[in-house]
N, C-alpha and C positions, 0 to 999 in steps of 0.2 A: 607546473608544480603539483598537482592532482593528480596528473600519470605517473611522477615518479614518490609521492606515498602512497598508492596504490603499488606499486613495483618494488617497493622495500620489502613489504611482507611478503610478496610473492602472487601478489592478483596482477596474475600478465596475461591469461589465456581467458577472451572475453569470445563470447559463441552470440553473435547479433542475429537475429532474423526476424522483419518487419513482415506482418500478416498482408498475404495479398501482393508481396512483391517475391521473384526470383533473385538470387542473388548475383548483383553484377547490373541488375537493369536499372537498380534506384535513380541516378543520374540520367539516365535517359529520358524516361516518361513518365517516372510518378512523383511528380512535386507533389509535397503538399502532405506525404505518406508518414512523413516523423515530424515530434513537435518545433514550433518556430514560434516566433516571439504573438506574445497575445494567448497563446494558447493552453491549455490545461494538460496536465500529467495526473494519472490516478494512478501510483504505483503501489504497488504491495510494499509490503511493510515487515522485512524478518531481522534486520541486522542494522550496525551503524553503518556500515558502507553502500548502503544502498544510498543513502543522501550523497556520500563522497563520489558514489558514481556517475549521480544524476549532475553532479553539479561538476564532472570531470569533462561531461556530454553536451549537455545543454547551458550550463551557468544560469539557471534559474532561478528565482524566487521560492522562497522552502516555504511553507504554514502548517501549523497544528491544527488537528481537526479536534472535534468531541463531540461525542453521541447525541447529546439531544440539544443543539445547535446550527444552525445553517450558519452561523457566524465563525471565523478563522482567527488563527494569532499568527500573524507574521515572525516569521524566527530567522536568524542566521543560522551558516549554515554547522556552524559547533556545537549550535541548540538542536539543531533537527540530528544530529549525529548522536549527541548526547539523549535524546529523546527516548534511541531506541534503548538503552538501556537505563530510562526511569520508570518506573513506577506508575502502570496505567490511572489514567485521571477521567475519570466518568463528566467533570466542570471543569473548566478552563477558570484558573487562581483568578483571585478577586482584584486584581491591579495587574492586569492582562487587557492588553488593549487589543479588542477585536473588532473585526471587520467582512465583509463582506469578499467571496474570491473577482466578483465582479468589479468590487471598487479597488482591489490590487491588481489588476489590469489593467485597469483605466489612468492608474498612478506608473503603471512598467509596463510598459505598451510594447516597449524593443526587449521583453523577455519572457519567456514561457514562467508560468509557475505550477510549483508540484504542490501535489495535494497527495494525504496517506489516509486514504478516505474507513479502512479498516478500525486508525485511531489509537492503535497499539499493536506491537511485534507479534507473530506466531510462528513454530516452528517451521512456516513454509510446508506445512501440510493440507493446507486448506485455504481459504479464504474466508475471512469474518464478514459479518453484517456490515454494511457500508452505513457512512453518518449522513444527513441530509447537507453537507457542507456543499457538495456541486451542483444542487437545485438552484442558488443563485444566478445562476452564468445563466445568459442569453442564448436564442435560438440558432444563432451565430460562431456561438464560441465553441470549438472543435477541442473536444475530450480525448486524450491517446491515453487506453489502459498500457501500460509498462510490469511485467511482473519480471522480478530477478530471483534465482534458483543460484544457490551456491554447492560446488562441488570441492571438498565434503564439504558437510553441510555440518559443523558443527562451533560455524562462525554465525549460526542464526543467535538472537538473544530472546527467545518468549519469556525467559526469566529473570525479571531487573533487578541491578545492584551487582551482578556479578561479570567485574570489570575485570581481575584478576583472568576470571576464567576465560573470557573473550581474547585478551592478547595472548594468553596460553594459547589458545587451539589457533587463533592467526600466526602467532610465529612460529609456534613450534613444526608448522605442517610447512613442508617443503612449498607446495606452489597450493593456490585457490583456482577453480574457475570459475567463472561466472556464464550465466546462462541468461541472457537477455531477449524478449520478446517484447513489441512494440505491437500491439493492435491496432485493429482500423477507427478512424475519427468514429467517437458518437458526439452526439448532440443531444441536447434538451428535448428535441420534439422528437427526437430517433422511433418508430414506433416499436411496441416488442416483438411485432411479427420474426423482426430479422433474428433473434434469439431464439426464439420458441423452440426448435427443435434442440436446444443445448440448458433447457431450464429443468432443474429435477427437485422435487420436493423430498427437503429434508425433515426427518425427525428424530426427534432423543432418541428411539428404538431405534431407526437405523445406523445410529453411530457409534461403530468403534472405538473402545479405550486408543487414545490416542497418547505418545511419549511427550511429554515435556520436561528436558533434561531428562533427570532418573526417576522420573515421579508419571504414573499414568491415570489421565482424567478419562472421566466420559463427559465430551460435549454434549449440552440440549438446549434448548431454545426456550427454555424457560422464560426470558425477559425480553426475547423478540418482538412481542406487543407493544413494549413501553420503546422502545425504539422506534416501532411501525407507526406511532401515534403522533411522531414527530412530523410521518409525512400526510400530507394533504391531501392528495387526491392520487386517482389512478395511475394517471399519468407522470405523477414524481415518482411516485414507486414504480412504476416502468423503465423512469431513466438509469436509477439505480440498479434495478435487476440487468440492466444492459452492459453496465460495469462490471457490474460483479461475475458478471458470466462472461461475458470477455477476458478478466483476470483469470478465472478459474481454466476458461479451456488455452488460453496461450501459458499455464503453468501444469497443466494437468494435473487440476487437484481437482477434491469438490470442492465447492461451497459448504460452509457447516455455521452453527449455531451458537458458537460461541462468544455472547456478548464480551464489553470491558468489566461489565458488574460480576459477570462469572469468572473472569479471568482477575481478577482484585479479590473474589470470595476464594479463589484454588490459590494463589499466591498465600494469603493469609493462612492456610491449613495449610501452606506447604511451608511454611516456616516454623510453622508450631509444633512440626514434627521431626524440624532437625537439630 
């Protein structure tokens, strides 16, 4: 049912390659290399179909993340599709029942669940600041970053409410493809040595105006603090820089700076001037 509304609109040409394996040897000798039940998905976050594809793949358990929370909202998977084109949420609504990603494993044990640890869409130009939502999980529990790249690319949504325009540029455009990458497991105790040489320190100065729709922001790290404050010690913000640098080089983007509170402050001036 999932490959053929994917195939309506014309997403048939899907480009898979898992980090660390050749293609053609997975079956062979590397169990264990894509996710399986019990285990965690961190994937990026640009479009609604990114949920349609994970759940075409894996049939996983979908959750909402939010910035200054290690706590999750379980969602189906029409919530998490619909997600990509709401309206970023800095708190999870007040009659939202949240949970732990450790305790929705322990409840779905025979299925992977995805986590969109970014917390809101972006043009697939970058990667956003990760929320502490995967510091829960255990020393045990095997993290696959997943980042999807769509060609063209103008099936991403960083600007919510405009649902019109999304099934415009999906139907109108003869085929989609998709560009899937599957990283290698991390874990909670992953140390950052294995990163290191793939970490670069971003700043406001270094970042170029980047396009959202037809509007150009300049990302900065203004509120990276109030984020950073959520984590604890050196060692959570290790696991996270582990993620996030794994999403970033299996997409070839950087990393940048752009909270959800900045991305809710440029939504708001991007409406007040149309």
């Amino acid at each position: 049912m999932f490959w053929i509304t994917l195939g309506v609109p014309g997403l048939w040409w899907f480009d898979l390659q898992i980090d660390g394996v050749r293609k053609g040897s997975l079956a062979k000798k590397h169990a264990g290399k894509i996710p399986g039940p019990s285990d965690v998905i961190a994937s990026s976050f640009t479009s609604p179909i990114d949920a349609l594809y994970l759940a075409a793949i894996f049939d996983p358990i979908f959750t909402i993340s939010y910035p200054y929370t290690e706590k999750v909202q379980v969602v189906s998977l029409i919530s998490a599709i619909s997600r990509a084109l709401a309206k970023p949420e800095e708190y999870p609504p007040k009659d939202a029942k949240m949970t732990d990603i450790k305790t929705v494993i322990a409840s779905n044990q025979n299925r992977a669940v995805v986590v969109f640890p970014e917390c809101t869409t972006s043009n697939g130009l970058g990667i956003l600041p990760l929320c502490p939502s995967l510091l829960t999980l255990s020393e045990e529990t095997k993290i696959f970053p997943v980042h999807l790249r769509y060609t063209p690319s103008n099936i991403t949504t960083p600007i919510p409410w405009l649902y019109f325009s999304f099934l415009w540029n999906l139907l109108s455009t003869p085929a989609h493809s998709i560009r899937v990458r599957i990283g290698q497991a991390i874990y909670n105790k992953t140390p950052t040595e294995k990163y290191s040489a793939l970490n670069v320190t971003t700043t406001s100065s270094d970042l170029l105006p980047r396009k959202i729709g037809e509007v150009k922001i300049t990302e900065n790290m203004s509120d990276c603090t109030e984020n950073s404050s959520r984590i604890k010690s050196l060692k959570e913000k290790n696991v996270l820089d582990n993620v996030g640098e794994s999403l970033a080089v299996l997409g070839r983007v950087p990393r940048v700076g752009l909270t959800v509170k900045d991305k809710i402050k440029f939504i708001e001036a991007w409406r007040s001037v149309r």
